[in-house]
Biopython code that builds the backbone (N, CA, C, O; Angstrom):
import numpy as np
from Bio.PDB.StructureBuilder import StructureBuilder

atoms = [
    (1, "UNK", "N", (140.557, -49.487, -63.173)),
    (1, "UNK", "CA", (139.866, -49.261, -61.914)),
    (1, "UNK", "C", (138.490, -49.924, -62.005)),
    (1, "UNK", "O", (137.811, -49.735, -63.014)),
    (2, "UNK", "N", (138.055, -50.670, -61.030)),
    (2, "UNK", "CA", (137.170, -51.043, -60.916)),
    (2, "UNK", "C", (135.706, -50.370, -60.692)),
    (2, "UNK", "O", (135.422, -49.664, -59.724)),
    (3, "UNK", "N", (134.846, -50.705, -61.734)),
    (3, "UNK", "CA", (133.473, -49.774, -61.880)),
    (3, "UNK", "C", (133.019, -49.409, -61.142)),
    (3, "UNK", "O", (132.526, -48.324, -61.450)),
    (4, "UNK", "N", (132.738, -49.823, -59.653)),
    (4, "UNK", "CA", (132.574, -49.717, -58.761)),
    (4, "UNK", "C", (132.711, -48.108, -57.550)),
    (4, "UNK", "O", (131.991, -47.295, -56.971)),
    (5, "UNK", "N", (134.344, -48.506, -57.780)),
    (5, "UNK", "CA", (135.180, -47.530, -57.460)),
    (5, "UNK", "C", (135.136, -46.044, -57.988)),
    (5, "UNK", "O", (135.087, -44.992, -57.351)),
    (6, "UNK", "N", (135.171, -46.290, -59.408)),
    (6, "UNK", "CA", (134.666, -44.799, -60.623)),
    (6, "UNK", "C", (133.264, -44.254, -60.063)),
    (6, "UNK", "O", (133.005, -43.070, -59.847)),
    (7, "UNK", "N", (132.149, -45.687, -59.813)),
    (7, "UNK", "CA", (130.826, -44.769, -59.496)),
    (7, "UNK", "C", (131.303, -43.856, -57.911)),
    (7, "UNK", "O", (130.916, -42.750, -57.534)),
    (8, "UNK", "N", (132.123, -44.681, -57.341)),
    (8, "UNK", "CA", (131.941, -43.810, -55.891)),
    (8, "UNK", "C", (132.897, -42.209, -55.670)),
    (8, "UNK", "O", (132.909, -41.330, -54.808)),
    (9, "UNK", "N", (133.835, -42.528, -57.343)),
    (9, "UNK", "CA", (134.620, -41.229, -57.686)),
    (9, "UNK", "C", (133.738, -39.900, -57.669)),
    (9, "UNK", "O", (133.634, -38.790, -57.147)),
    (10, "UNK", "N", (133.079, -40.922, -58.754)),
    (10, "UNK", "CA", (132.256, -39.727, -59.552)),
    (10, "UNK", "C", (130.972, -39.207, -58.443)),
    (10, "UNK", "O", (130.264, -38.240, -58.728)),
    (11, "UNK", "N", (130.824, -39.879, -57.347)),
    (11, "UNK", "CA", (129.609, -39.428, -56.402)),
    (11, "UNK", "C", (130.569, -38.509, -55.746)),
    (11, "UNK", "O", (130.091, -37.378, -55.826)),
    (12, "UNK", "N", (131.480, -38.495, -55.258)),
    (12, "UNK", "CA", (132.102, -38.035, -54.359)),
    (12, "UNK", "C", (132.679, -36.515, -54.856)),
    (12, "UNK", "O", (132.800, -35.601, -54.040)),
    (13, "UNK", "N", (133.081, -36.328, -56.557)),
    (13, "UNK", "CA", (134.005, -35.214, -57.389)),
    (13, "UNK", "C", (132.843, -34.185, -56.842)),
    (13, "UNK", "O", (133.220, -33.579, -55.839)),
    (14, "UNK", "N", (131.069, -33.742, -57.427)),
    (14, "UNK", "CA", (130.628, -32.782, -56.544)),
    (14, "UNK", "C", (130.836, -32.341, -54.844)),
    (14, "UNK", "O", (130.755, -31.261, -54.259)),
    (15, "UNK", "N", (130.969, -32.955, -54.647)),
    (15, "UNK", "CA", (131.303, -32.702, -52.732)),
    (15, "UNK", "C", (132.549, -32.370, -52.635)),
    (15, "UNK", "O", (132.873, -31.675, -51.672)),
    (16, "UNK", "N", (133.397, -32.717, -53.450)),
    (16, "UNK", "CA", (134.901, -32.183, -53.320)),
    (16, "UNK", "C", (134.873, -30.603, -53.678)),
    (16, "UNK", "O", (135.334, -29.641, -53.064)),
    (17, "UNK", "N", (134.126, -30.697, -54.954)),
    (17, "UNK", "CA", (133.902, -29.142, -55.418)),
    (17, "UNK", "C", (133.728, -27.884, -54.540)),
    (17, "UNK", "O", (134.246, -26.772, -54.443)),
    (18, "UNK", "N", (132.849, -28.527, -54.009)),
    (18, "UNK", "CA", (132.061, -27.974, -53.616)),
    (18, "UNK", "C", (132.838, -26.999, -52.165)),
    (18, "UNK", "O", (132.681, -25.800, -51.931)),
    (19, "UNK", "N", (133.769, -28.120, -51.292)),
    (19, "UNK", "CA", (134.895, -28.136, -50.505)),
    (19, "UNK", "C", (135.956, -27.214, -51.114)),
    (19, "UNK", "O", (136.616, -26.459, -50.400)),
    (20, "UNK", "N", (136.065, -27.262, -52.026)),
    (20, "UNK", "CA", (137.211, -26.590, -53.081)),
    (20, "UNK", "C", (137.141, -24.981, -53.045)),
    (20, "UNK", "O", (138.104, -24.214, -53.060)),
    (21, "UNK", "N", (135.550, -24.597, -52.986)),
    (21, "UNK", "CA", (135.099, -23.140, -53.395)),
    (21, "UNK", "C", (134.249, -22.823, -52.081)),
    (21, "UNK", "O", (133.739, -21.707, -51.980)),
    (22, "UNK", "N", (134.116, -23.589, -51.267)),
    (22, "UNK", "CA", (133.943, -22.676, -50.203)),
    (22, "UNK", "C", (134.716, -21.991, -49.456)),
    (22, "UNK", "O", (135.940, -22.116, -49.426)),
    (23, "UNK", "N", (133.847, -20.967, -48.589)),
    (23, "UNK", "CA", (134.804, -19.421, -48.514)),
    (23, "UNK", "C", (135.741, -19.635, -47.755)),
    (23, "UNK", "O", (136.817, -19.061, -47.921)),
    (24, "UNK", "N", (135.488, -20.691, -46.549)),
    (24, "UNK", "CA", (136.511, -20.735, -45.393)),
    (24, "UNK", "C", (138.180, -21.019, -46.605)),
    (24, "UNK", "O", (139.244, -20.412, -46.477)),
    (25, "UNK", "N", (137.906, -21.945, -47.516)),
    (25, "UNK", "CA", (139.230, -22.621, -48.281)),
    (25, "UNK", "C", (139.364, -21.737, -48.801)),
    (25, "UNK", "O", (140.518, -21.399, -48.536)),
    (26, "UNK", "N", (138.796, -20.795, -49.653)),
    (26, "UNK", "CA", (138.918, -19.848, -50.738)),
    (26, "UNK", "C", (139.615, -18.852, -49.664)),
    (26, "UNK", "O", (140.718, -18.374, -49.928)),
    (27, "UNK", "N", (139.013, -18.576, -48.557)),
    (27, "UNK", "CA", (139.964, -17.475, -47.839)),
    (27, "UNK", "C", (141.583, -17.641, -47.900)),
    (27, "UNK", "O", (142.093, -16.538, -47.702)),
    (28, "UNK", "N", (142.259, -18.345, -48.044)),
    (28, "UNK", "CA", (143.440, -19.092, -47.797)),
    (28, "UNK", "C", (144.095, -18.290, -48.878)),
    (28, "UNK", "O", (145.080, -17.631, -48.542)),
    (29, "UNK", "N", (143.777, -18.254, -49.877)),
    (29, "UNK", "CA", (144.458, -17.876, -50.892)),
    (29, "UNK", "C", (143.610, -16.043, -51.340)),
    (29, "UNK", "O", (143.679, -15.521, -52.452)),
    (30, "UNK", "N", (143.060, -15.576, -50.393)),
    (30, "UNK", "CA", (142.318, -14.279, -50.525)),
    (30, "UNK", "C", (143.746, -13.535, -50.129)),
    (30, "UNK", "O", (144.376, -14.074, -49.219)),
    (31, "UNK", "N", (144.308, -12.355, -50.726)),
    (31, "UNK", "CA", (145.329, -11.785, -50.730)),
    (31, "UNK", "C", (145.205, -10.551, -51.679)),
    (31, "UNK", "O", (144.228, -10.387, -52.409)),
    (32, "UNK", "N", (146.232, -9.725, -51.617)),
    (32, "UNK", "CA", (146.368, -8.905, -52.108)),
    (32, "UNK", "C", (147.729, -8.871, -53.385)),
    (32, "UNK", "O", (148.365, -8.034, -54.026)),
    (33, "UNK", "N", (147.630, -10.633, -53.195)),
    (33, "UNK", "CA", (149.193, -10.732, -54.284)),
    (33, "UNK", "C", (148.337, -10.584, -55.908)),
    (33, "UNK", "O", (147.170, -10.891, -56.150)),
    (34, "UNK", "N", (148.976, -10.230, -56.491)),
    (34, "UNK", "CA", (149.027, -10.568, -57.819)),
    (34, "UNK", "C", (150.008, -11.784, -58.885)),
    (34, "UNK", "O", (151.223, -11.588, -58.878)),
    (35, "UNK", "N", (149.708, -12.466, -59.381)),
    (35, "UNK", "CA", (150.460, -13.196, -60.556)),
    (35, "UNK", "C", (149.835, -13.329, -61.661)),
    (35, "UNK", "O", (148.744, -13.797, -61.986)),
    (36, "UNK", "N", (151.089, -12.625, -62.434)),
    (36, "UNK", "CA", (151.222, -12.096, -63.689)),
    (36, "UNK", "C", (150.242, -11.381, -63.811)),
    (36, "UNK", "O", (149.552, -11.587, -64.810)),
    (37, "UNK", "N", (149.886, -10.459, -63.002)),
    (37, "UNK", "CA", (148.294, -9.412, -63.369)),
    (37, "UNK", "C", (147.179, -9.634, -62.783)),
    (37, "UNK", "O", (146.197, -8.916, -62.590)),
    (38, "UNK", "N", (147.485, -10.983, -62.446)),
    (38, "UNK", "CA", (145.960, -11.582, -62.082)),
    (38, "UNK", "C", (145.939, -11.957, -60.606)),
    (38, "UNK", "O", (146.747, -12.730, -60.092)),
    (39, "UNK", "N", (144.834, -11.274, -59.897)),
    (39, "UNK", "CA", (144.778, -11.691, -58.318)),
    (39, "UNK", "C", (144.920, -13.278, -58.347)),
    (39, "UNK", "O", (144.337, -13.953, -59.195)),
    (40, "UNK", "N", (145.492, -13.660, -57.656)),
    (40, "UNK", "CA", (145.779, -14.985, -56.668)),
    (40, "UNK", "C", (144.467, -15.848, -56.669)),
    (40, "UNK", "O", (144.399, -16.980, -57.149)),
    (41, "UNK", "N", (143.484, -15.205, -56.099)),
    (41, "UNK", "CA", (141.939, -15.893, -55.844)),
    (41, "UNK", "C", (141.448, -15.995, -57.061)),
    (41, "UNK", "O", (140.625, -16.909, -57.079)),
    (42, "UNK", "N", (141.566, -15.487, -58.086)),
    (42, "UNK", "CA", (140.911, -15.476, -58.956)),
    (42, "UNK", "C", (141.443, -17.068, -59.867)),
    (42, "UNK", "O", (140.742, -17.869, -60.485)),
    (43, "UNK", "N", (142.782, -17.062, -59.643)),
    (43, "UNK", "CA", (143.477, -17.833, -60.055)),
    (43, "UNK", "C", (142.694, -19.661, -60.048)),
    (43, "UNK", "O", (142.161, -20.488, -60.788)),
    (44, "UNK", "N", (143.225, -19.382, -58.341)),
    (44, "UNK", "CA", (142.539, -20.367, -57.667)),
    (44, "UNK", "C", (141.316, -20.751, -58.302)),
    (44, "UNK", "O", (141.405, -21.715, -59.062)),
    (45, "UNK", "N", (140.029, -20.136, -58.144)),
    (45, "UNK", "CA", (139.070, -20.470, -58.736)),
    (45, "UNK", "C", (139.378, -21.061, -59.703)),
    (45, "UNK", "O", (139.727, -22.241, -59.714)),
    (46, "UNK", "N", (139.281, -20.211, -60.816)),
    (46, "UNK", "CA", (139.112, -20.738, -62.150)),
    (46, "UNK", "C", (140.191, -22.143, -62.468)),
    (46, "UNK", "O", (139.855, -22.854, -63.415)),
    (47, "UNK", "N", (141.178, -22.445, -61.861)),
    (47, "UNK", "CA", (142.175, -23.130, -61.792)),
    (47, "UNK", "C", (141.502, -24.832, -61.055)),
    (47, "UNK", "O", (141.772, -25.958, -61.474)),
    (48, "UNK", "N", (140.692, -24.497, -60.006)),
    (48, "UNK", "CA", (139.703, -25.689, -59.435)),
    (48, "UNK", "C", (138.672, -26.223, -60.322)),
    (48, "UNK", "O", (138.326, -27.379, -60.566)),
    (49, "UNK", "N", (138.156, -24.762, -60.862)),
    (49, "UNK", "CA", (137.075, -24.990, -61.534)),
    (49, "UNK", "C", (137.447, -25.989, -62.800)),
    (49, "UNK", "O", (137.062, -27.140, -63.007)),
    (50, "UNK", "N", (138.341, -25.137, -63.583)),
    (50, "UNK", "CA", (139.092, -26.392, -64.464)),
    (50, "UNK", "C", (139.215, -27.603, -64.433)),
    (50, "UNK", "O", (138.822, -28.490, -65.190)),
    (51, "UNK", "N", (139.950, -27.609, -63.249)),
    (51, "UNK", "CA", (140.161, -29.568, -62.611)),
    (51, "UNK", "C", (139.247, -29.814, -62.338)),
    (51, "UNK", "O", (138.993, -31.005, -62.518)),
    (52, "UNK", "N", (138.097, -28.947, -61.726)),
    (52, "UNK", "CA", (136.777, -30.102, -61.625)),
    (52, "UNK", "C", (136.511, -30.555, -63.300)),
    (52, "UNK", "O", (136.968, -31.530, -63.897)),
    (53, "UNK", "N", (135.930, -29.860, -63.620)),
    (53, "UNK", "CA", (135.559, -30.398, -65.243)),
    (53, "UNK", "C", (136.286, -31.327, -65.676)),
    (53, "UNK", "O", (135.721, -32.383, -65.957)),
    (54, "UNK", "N", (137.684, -31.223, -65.854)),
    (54, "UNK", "CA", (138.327, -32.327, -66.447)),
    (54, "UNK", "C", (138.280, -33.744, -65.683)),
    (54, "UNK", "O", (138.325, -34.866, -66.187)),
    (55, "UNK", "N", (138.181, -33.398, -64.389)),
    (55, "UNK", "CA", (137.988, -35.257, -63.695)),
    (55, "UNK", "C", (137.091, -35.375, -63.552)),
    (55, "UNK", "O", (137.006, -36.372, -62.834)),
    (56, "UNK", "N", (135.654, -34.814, -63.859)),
    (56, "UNK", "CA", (134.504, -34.756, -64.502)),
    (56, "UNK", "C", (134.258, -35.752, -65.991)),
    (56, "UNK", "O", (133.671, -36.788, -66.304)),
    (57, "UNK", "N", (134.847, -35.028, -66.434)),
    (57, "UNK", "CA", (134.671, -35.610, -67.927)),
    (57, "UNK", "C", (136.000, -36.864, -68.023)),
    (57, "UNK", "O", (136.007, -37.321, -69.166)),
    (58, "UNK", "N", (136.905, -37.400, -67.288)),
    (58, "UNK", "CA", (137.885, -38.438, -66.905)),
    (58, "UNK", "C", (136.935, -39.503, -66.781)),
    (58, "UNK", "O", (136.712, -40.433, -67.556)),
    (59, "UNK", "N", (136.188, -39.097, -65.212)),
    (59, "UNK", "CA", (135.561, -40.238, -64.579)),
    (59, "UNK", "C", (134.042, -40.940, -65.963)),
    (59, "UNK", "O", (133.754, -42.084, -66.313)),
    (60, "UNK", "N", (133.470, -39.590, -66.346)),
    (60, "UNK", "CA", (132.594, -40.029, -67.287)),
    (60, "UNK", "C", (132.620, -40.525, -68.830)),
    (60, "UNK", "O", (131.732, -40.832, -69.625)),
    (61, "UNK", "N", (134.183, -40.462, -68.905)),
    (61, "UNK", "CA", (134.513, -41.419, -69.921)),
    (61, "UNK", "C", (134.998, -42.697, -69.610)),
    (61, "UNK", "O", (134.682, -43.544, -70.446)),
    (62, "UNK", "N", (135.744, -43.145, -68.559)),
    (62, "UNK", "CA", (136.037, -44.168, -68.354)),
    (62, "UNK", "C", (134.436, -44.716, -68.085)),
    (62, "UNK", "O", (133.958, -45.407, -68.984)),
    (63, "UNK", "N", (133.789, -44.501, -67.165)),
    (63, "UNK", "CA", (132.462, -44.755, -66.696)),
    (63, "UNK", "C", (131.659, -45.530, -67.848)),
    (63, "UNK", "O", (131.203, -46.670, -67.752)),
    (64, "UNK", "N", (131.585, -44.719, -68.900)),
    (64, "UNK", "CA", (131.389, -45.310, -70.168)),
    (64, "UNK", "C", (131.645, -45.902, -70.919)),
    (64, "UNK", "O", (130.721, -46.335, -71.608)),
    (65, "UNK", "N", (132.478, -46.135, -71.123)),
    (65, "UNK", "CA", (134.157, -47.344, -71.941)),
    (65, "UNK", "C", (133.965, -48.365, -70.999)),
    (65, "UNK", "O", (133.448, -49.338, -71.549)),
    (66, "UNK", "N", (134.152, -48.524, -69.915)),
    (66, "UNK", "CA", (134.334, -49.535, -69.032)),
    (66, "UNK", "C", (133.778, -50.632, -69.556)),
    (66, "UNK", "O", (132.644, -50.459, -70.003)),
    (67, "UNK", "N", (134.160, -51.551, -69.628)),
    (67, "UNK", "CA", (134.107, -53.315, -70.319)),
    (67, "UNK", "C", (132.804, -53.994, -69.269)),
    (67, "UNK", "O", (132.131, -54.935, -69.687)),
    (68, "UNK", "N", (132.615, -53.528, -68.196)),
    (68, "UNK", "CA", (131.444, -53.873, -67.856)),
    (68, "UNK", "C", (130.232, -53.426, -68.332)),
    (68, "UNK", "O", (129.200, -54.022, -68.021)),
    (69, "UNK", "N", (130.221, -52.731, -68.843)),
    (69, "UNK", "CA", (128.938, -51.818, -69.385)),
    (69, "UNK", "C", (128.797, -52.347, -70.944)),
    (69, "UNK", "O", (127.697, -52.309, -71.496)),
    (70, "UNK", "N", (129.773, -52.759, -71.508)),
    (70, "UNK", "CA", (129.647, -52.799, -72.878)),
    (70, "UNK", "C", (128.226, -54.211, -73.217)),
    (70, "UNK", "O", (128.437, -55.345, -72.788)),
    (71, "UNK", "N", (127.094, -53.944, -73.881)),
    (71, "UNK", "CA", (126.647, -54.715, -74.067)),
    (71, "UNK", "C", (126.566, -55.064, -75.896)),
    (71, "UNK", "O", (126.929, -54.437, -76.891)),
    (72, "UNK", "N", (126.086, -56.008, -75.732)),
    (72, "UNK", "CA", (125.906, -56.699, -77.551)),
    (72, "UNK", "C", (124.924, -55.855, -78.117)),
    (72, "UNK", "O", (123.796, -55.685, -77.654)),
    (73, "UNK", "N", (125.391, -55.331, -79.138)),
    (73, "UNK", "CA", (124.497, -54.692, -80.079)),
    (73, "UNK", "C", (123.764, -55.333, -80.504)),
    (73, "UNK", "O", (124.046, -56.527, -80.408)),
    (74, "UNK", "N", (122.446, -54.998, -81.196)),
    (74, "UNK", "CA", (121.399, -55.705, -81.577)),
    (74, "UNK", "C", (121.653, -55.800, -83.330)),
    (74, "UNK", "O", (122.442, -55.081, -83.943)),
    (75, "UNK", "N", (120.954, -56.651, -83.819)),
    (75, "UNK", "CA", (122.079, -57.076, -85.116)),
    (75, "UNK", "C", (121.204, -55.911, -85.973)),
    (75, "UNK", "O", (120.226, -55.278, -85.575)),
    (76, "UNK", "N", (121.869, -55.843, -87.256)),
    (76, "UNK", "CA", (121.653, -54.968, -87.955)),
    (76, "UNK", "C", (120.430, -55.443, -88.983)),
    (76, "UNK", "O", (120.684, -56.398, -89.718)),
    (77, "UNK", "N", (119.300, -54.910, -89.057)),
    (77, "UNK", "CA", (118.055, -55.129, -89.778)),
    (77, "UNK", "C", (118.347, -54.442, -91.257)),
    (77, "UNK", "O", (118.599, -53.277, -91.564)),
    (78, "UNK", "N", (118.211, -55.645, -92.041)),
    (78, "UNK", "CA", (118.641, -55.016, -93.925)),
    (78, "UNK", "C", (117.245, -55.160, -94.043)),
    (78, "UNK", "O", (116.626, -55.937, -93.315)),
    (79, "UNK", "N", (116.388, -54.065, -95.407)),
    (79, "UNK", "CA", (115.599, -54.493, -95.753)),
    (79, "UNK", "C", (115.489, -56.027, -96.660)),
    (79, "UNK", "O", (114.446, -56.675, -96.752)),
    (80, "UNK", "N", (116.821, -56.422, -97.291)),
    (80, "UNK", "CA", (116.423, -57.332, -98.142)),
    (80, "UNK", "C", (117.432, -58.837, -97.452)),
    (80, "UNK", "O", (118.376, -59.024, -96.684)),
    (81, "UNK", "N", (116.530, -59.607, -98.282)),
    (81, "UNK", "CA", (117.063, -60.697, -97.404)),
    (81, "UNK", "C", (118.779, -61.092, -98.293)),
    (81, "UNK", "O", (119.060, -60.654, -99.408)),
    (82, "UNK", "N", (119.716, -62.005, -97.435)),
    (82, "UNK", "CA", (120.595, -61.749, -98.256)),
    (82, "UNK", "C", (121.330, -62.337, -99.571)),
    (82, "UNK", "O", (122.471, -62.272, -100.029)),
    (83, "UNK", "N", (120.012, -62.991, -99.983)),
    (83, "UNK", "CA", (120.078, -63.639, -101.237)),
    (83, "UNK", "C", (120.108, -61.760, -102.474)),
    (83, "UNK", "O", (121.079, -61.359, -103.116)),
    (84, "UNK", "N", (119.094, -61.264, -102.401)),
    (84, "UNK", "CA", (118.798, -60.080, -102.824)),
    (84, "UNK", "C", (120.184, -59.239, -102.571)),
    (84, "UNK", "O", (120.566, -58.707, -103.613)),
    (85, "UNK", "N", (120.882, -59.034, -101.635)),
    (85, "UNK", "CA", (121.285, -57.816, -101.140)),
    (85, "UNK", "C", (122.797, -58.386, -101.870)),
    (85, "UNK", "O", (123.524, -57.451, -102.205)),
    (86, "UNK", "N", (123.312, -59.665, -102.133)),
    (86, "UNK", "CA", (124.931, -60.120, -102.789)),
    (86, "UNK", "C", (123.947, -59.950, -103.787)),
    (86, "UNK", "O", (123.322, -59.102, -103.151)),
    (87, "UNK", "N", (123.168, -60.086, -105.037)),
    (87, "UNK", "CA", (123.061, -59.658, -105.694)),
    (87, "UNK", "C", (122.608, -58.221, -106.772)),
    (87, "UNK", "O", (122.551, -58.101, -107.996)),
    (88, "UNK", "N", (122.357, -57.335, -105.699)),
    (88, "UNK", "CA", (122.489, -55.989, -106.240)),
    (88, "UNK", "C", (123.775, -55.581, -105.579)),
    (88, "UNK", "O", (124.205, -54.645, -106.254)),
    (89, "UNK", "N", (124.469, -55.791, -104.738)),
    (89, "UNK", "CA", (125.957, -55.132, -103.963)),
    (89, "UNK", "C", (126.612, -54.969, -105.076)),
    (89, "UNK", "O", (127.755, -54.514, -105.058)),
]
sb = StructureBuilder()
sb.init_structure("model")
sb.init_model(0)
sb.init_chain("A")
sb.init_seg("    ")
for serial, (resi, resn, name, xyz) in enumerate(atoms, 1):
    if name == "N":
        sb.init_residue(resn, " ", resi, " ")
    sb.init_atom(name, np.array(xyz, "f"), 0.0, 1.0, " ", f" {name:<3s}", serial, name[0])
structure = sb.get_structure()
């Protein structure tokens, strides 16, 4: 996916959240059912909440990996020059 695209993911995953746990949506699943013990809503939540985090931490690893971002490391500074350094190695 193009970097681009990931930044406008990742702007967009809070506002989804956010859509996710408000009350009007959360009403939907407000009930008096239980599964396996556990109210329904409660479910829900923690069940959104989950998927947020994980395409959270999706988008901000690719975000980071991404081959556009990768830049050249800066070379590695030895104290000794490397006449010195093949001869104590």
């Amino acid at each position: 996916m193009p970097r681009q695209k990931l930044r406008d993911a990742a702007f967009i995953l809070p506002f989804f959240g956010l859509i996710l746990i408000m009350p009007p949506f959360v009403d939907i699943f407000f009930s008096a059912r239980l599964l396996g013990g556990i109210p329904v809503i409660l479910l829900y939540i923690f069940c959104a909440w989950t998927g947020l985090i994980i395409l959270g931490w999706i988008l901000s690893r690719r975000l980071v990996t991404d081959s556009d971002t990768a830049e050249p490391r800066p070379p590695t500074l030895h104290p000794l020059p490397p006449e010195q350094r093949d001869a104590d190695g």
